[in-house]
C-alpha positions as CSV (number, residue, x, y, z in Angstrom):
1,X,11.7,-14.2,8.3
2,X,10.6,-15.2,5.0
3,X,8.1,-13.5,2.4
4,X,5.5,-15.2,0.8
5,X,6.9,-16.0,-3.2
6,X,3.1,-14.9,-4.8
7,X,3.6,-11.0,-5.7
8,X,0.5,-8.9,-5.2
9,X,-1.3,-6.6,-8.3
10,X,0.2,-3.6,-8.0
11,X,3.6,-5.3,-7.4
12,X,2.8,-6.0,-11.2
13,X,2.0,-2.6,-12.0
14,X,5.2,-1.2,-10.7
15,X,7.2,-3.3,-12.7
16,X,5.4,-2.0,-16.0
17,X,5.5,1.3,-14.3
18,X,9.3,1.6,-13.8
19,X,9.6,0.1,-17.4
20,X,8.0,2.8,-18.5
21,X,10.1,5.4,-16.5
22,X,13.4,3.6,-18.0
23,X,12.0,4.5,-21.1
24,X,11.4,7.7,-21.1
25,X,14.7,8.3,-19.2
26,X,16.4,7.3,-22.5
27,X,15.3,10.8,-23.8
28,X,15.6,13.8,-22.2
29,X,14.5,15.7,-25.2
30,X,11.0,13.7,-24.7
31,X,9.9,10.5,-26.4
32,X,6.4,9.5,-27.8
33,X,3.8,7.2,-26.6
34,X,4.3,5.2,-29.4
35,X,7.9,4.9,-28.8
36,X,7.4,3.9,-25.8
37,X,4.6,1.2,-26.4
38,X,7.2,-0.4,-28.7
39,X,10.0,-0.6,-26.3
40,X,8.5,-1.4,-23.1
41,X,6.1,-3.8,-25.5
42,X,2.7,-3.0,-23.5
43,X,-0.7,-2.7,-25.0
44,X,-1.9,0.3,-25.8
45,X,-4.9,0.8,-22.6
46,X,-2.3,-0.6,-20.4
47,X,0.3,1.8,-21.1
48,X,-2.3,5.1,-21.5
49,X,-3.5,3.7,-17.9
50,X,0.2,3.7,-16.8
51,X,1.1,7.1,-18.1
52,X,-2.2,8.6,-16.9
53,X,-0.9,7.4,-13.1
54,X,2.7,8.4,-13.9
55,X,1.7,12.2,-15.1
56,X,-0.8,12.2,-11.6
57,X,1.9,11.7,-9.3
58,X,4.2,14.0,-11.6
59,X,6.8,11.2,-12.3
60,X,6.7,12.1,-16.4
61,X,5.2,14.9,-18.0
62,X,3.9,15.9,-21.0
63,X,5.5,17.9,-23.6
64,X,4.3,20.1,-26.1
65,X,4.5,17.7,-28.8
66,X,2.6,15.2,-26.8
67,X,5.8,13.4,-26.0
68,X,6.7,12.6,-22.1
69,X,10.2,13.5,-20.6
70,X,10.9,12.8,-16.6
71,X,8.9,14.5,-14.2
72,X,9.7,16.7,-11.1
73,X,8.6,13.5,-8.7
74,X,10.8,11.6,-10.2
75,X,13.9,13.8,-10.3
76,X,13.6,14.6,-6.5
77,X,13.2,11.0,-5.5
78,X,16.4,10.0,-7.8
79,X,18.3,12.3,-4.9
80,X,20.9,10.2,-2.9
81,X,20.7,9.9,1.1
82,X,19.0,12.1,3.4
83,X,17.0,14.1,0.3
84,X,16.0,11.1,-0.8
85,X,14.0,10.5,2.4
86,X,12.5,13.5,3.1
87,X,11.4,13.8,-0.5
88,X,10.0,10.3,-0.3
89,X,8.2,11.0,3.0
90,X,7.3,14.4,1.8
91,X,5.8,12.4,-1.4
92,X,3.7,9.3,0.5
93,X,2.3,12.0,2.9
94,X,0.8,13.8,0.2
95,X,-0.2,11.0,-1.5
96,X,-2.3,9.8,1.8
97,X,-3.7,13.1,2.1
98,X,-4.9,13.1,-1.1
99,X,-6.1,8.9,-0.4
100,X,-8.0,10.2,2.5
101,X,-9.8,12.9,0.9
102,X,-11.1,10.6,-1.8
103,X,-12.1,7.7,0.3
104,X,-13.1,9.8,2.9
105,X,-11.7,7.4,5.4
106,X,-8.4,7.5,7.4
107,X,-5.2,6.3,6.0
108,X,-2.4,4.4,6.7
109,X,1.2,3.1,5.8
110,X,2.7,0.3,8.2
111,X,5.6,-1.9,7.9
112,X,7.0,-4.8,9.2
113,X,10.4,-4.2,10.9
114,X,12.2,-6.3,13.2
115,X,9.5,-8.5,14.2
116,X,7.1,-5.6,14.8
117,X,3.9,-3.4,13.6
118,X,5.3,0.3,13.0
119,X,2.9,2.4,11.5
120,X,5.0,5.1,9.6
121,X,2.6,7.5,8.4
122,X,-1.3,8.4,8.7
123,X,-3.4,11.2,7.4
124,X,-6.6,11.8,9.1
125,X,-8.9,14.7,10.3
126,X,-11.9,15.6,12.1
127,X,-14.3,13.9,9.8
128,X,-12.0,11.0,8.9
129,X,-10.5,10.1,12.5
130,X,-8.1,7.3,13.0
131,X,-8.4,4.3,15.3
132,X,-8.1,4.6,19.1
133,X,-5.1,2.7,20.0
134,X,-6.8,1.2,23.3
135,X,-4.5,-2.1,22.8
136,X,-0.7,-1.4,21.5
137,X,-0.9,-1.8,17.7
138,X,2.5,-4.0,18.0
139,X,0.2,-7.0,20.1
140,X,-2.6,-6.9,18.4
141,X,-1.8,-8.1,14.8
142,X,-4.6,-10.6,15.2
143,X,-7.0,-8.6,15.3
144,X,-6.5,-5.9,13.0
145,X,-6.6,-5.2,8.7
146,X,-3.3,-4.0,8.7
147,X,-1.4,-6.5,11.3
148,X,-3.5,-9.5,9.2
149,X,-1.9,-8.0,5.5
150,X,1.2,-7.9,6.9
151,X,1.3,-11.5,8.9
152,X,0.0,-12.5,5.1
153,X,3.2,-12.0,4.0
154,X,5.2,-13.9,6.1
155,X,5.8,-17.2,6.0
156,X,4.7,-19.9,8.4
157,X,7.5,-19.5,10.7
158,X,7.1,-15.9,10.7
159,X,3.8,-16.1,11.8
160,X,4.0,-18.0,14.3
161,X,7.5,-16.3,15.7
162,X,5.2,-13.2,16.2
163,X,2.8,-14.6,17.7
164,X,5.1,-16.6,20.1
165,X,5.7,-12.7,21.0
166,X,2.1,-11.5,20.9
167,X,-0.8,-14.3,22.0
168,X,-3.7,-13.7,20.4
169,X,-5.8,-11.8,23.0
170,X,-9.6,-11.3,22.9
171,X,-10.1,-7.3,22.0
172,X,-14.0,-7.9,21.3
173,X,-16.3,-10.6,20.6
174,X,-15.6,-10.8,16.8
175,X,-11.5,-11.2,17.4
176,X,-9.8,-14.2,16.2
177,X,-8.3,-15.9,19.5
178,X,-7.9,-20.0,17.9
179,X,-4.1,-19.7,16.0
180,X,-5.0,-22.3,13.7
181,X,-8.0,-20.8,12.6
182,X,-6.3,-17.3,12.3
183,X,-3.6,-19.5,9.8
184,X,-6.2,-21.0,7.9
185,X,-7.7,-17.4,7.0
186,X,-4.8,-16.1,6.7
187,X,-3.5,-18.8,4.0
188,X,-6.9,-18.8,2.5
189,X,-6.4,-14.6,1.9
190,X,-6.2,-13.9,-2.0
191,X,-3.8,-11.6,-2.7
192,X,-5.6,-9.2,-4.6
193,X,-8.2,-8.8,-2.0
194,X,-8.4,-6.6,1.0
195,X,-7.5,-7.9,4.0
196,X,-10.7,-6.8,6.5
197,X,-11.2,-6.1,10.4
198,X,-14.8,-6.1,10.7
199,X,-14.6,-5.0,14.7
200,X,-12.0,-7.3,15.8
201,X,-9.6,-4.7,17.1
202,X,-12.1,-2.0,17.9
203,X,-16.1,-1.7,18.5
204,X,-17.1,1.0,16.2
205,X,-14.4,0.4,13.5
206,X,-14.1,-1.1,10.3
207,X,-10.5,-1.4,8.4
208,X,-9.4,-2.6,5.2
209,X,-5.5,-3.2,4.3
210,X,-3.8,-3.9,1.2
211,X,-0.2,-5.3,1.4
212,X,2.5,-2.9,-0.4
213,X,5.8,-5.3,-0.5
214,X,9.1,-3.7,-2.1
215,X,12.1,-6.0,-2.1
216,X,12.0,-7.7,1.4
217,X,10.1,-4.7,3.2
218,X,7.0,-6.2,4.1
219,X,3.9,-3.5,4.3
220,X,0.9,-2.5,3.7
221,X,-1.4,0.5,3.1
222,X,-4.7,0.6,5.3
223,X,-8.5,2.6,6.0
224,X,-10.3,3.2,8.8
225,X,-14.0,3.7,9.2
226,X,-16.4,4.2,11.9
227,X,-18.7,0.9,12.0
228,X,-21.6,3.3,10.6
229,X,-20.4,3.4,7.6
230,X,-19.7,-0.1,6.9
231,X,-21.7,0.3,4.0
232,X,-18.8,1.8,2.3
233,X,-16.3,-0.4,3.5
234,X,-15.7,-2.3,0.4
235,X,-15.9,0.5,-2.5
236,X,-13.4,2.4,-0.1
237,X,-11.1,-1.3,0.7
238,X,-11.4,-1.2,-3.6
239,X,-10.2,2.0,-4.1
240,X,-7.9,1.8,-1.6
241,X,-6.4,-1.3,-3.6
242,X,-6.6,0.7,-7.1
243,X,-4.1,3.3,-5.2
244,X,-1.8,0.9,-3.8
245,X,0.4,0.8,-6.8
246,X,1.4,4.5,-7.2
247,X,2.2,4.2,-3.1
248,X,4.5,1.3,-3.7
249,X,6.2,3.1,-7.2
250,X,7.7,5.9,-4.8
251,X,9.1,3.4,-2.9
252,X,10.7,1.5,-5.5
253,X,12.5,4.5,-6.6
């Protein structure tokens, strides 16, 4: 399996993100903004942007000169082995609750592993409920946000391995059966755009997924909503996307 070379946005902010966590590393007696701007060499909205996300998910914090030194976050996921993973799952969980809450939508982190959909972690509730899995998640990539962002990211050979694995059933009237015309959408899929199930898994649901790649793990990070309110569907699918980043920073770490 194979990734596709083009990173997505937040890849890109992660990068300036962990430039700025070197950084401030560098002191432990705290360093200031300015110090900062000059050796990571960002603009000054970028970086204040940056370190407004960082203190948020408590990965620097702020001094009482107005300098920044390493946050608890950060610390806790810098723990070796099985620490590390708890801390980290500990970290995303909270970070979907907190997703869920503010789109008002459920949540969801899936990855890619040997050849199959695995949805690791979810956060829903009784006004926010998650999708019925009438048809197994791991055959039904075709039709849904998530297994679409996450076939995006695999090559051509990938694809079509999978779906050697998994034919392209028809869930409901809207699902994508024809495997060249699921290519052709999937090639055509910017991406900085939200990849969208508009019923094709499920009548009554909408979805929206947003790839999260780190290294060679391919994922992505996903909403669901009930079809009546498809009205939301994109404001959510965009702030979904504008929260993708700080998901993908924890697992860089």
């Amino acid at each position: 399996m194979t990734l596709m070379p083009e990173p997505t946005a937040p890849f890109h902010s992660v990068q300036y993100a962990l430039r700025v966590l070197e950084t401030v590393a560098k002191y432990t007696g705290g360093v200031s903004e300015a110090q900062i701007a000059r050796e990571t060499g960002l603009p000054a909205g970028q970086l204040a942007h940056l370190l407004l996300m960082l203190r948020r998910e408590e990965y620097v914090e702020r001094t009482g000169d107005g300098g920044y030194v390493t946050g608890e976050s950060l610390v806790l996921l810098g723990a070796g082995g099985g620490d590390r993973k708890k801390a980290l799952e500990r970290k995303l969980q909270r970070s979907l609750y907190a997703l869920r809450d503010r789109i008002g939508a459920a949540v969801y982190l899936s990855s890619y592993v040997d050849g199959e959909i695995r949805i690791t972690q979810y956060a829903d509730g009784p006004r926010t409920p998650r999708v019925h899995e009438w048809v197994d998640f791991r055959s039904a990539a075709h039709a849904m946000a998530i297994g679409k962002c996450l076939l995006t990211q695999l090559d051509h050979d990938g694809r079509r391995d999978h779906l050697s694995r998994h034919r392209t059933a028809r869930l409901t009237s809207k699902t994508i059966t024809n495997e060249k015309v699921l290519f052709s959408k999937l090639d055509a899929q910017p991406v900085s755009v939200p990849v969208l199930d508009l019923q094709e898994y499920a009548v009554g649901t909408v979805c929206a997924a947003v790839p999260i790649t780190a290294g060679r793990s391919v994922g992505s990070l996903a909403l669901s909503l009930p079809v009546g309110h498809a009205h939301r569907l994109r404001e959510a699918a965009d702030t979904l996307n504008r929260h993708a980043a700080p998901m993908l920073l924890s697992m860089a770490l």
